[in-house]
C-alpha positions as CSV (number, residue, x, y, z in Angstrom):
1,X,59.3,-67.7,51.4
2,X,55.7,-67.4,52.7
3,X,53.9,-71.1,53.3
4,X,50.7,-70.9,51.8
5,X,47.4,-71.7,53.7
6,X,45.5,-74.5,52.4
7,X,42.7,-73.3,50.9
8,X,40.5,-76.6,50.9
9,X,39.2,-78.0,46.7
10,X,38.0,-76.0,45.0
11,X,34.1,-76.0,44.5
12,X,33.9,-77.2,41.2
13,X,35.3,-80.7,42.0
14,X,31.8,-81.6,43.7
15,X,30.4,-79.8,40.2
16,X,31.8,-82.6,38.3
17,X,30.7,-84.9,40.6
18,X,27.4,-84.3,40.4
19,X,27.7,-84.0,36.5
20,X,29.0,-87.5,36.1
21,X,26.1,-89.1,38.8
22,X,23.5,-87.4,36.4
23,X,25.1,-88.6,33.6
24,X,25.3,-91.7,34.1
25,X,22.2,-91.7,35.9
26,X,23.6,-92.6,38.9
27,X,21.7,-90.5,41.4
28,X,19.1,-93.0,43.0
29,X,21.9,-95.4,42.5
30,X,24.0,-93.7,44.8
31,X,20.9,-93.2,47.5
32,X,19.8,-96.8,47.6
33,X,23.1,-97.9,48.5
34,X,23.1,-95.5,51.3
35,X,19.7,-96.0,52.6
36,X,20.6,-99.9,52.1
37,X,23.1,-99.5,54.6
38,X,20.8,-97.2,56.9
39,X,18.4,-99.9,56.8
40,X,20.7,-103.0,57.5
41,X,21.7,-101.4,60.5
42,X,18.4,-100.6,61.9
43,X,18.5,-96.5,61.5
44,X,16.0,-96.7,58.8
45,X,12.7,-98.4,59.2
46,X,11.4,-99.4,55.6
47,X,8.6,-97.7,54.8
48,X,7.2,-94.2,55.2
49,X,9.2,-90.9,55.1
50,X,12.2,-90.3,57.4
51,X,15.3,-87.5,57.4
52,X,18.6,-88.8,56.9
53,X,19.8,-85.6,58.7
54,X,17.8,-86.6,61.8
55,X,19.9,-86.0,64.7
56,X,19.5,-89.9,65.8
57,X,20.5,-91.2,61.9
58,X,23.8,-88.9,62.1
59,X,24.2,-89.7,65.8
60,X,23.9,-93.5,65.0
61,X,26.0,-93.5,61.6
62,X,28.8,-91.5,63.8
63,X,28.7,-94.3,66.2
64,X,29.2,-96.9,63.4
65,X,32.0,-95.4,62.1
66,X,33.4,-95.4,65.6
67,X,32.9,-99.1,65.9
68,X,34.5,-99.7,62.5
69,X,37.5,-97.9,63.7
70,X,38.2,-99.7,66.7
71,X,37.9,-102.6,64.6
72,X,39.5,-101.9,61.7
73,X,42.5,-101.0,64.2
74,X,42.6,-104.2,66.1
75,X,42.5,-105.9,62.8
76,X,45.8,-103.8,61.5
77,X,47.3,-105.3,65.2
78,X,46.2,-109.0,64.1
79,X,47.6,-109.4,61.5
80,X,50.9,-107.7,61.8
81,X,51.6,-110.2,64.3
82,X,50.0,-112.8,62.7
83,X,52.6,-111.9,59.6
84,X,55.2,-111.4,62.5
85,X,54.5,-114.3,64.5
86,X,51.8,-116.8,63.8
87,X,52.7,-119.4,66.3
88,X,52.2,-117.0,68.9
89,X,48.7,-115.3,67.7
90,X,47.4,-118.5,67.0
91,X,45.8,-119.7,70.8
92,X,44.4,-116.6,71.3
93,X,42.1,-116.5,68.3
94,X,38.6,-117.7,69.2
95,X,35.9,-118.6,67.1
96,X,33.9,-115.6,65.3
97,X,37.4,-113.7,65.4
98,X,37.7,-114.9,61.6
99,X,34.6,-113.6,60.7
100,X,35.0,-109.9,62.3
101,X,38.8,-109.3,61.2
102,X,39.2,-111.9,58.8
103,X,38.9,-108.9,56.3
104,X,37.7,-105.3,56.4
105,X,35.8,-104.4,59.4
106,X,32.0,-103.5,58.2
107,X,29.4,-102.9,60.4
108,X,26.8,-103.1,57.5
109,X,27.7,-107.0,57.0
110,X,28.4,-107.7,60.9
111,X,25.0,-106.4,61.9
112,X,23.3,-108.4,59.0
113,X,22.9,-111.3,61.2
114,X,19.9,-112.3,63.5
115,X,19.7,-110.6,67.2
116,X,22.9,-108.6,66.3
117,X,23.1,-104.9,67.3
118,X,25.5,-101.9,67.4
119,X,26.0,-102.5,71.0
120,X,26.9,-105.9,71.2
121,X,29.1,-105.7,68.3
122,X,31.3,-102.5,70.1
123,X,31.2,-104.7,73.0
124,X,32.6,-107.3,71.6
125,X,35.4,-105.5,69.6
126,X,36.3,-103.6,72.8
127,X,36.8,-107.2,74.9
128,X,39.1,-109.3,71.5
129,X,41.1,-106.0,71.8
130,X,41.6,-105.9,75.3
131,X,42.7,-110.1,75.2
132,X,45.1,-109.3,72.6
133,X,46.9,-106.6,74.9
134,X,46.8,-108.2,77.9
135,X,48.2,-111.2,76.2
136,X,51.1,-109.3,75.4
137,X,51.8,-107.5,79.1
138,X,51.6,-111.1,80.6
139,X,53.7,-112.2,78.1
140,X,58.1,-111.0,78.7
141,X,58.7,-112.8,75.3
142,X,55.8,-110.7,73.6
143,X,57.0,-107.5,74.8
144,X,58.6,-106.3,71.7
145,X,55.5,-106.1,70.3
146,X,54.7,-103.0,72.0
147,X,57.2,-101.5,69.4
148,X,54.8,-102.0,67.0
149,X,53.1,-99.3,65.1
150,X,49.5,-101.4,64.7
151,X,49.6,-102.0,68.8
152,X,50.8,-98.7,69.4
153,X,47.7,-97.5,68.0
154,X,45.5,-99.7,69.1
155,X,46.5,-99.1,72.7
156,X,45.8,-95.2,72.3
157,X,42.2,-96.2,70.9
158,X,41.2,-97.9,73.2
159,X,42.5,-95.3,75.8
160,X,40.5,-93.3,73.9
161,X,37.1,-95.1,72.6
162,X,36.2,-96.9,75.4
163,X,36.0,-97.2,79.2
164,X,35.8,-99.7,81.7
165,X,32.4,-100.2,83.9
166,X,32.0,-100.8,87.2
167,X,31.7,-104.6,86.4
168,X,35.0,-104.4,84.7
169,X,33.4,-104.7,81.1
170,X,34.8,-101.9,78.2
171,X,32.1,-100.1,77.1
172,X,31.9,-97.4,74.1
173,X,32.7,-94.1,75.8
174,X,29.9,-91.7,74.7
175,X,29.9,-88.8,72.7
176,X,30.6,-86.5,75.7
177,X,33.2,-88.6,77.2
178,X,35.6,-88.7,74.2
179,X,38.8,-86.2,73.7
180,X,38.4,-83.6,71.1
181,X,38.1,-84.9,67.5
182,X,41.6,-83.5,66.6
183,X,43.0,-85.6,69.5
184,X,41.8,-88.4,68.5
185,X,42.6,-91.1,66.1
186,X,40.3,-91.5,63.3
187,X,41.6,-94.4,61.0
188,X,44.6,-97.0,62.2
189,X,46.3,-96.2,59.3
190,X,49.4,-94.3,60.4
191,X,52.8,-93.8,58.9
192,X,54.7,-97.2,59.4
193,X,58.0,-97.7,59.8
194,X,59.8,-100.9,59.6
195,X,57.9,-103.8,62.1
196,X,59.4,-107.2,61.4
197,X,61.5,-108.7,63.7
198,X,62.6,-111.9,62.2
199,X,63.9,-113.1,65.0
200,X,61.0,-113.2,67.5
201,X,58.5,-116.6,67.0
């Protein structure tokens, strides 16, 4: 028996879509929130007329999503060990760690605050991540954790996303720098198999 090739949804799915948005009247809806988020990250400038398919408002939404991935990865890595083993998790967290993976990783909200910028943010992500795994290499009790699906992941990431300057600082690899989009990973959110090891505290 032949396998099929995956044809992609059919067309009429965005048909109905659209249908429902003008419907319900849900069109501008639908662009405020967007540009709302364009403009609390700074790749909108209130006022006058701009193109949201400008190559530096793609360029700049691609980055954020970049930035929300690392960080919604090291977030999975938290707190599966968190779940796994508290005591051991708890000395490393430092203060602002709550409020950057204490739930979903959004750069819209993170960015809200005065002074802060993509940058920094991607900086920041890029140094918590590298603590957590150099916690556990210096660590011969922690090792275990290296089985672990969420640190798995989040070591091949940041193999992946980011890239260590000449000052020893990670730093957001560019556009250019990264491996081909199919060999990367895109969300932390692999297949899981079982990760608890009650007897490791």
């Amino acid at each position: 028996m032949r396998a099929h090739k995956y044809a992609g949804f059919d067309a009429s799915v965005l048909t109905e879509f659209r249908a429902r948005l003008v419907d319900n009247s849900r069109v501008d809806a639908l662009l405020d929130l967007m540009l709302d988020r364009l403009k609390a990250v700074g790749l909108v400038k209130s006022g006058g007329r701009q193109r949201t398919d400008s190559t530096h408002v793609i360029a700049g939404v691609h980055r954020l999503n970049r930035i929300e991935t690392v960080g919604e990865t090291l977030r999975a890595a938290l707190e599966t060990i968190a779940r796994i083993s508290p005591t051991w998790i708890a000395p490393l967290l430092e203060i602002g760690w709550d409020e950057r993976y204490g739930r979903k990783v959004e750069t819209a909200r993170l960015l809200s605050r005065k002074n802060a910028s993509a940058q920094t943010l991607a900086d920041q992500i890029g140094a918590d991540g590298r603590k957590l795994l150099a916690a556990i290499d210096a660590d011969p009790i922690a090792s275990w954790m290296n089985t672990l699906p969420e640190v798995e992941v989040l070591r091949l990431v940041w193999n992946q996303q980011y890239t260590a300057t000449p000052t020893g600082h990670l730093r957001l690899k560019t556009t250019d720098e990264l491996p081909a989009a199919a060999e990367r990973v895109h969300t932390p959110l692999r297949s899981r198999g079982p990760v608890l090891h009650q007897g490791h505290r």
